[in-house]
N, C-alpha and C positions, 0 to 999 in steps of 0.2 A: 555568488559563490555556491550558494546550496543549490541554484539548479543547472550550476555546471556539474555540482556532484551526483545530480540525479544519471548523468548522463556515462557514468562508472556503477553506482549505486542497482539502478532499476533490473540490468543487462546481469549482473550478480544478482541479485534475487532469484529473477528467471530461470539462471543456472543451477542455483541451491534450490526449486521448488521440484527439481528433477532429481539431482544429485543427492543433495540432504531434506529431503520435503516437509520436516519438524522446521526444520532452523529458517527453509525458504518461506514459511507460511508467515514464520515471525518477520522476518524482516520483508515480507508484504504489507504487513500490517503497520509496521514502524513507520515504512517507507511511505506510504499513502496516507497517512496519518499524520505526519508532519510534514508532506508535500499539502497540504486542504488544511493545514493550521498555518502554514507560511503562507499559504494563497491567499486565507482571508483577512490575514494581516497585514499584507503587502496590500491587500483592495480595500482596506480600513483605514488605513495607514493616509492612502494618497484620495480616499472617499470617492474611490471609483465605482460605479456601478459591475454587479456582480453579470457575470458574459457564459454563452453556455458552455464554455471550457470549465469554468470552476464547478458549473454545475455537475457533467459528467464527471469529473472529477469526485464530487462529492456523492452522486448515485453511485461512483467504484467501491467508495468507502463504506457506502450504507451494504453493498452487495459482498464486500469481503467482510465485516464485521457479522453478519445476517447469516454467513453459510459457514463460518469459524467454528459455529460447536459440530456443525455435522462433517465436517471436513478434519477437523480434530479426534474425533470417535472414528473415523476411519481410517487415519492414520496410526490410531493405538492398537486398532484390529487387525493390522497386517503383521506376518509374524517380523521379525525383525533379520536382518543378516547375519 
């Protein structure tokens, strides 16, 4: 079920990172954030060995987490509508 909802979920961030790029930022972070906490539990879970999908998956997180404050200071610098 949650990674059918990725498939509604991900395609709306995308849109709000354009449209509303405060709110898109947030829910890139949520979203990949509990898509790499469900992955490592579902491979915990069934004691699979980790595959290089969860890995890049987890290099996105490390790269959206790492550029959030400079991506955040430029979205407060633009004037507003």
């Amino acid at each position: 079920m949650y990674w059918r909802s990725l498939t509604f979920l991900d395609p709306l961030a995308a849109m709000l990172l354009f449209v509303r790029p405060r709110v898109g930022v947030i829910a890139t972070v949520l979203i990949i954030s509990t898509d790499v906490g469900h992955n490592l539990g579902f491979f915990e879970r069934f004691h699979l060995a980790l595959n290089w999908r969860v890995g890049a998956q987890i290099a996105f997180r490390v790269f959206v987490v790492a550029t959030l404050p400079m991506l955040w200071r430029a979205l407060n610098s633009r004037p507003s509508k």
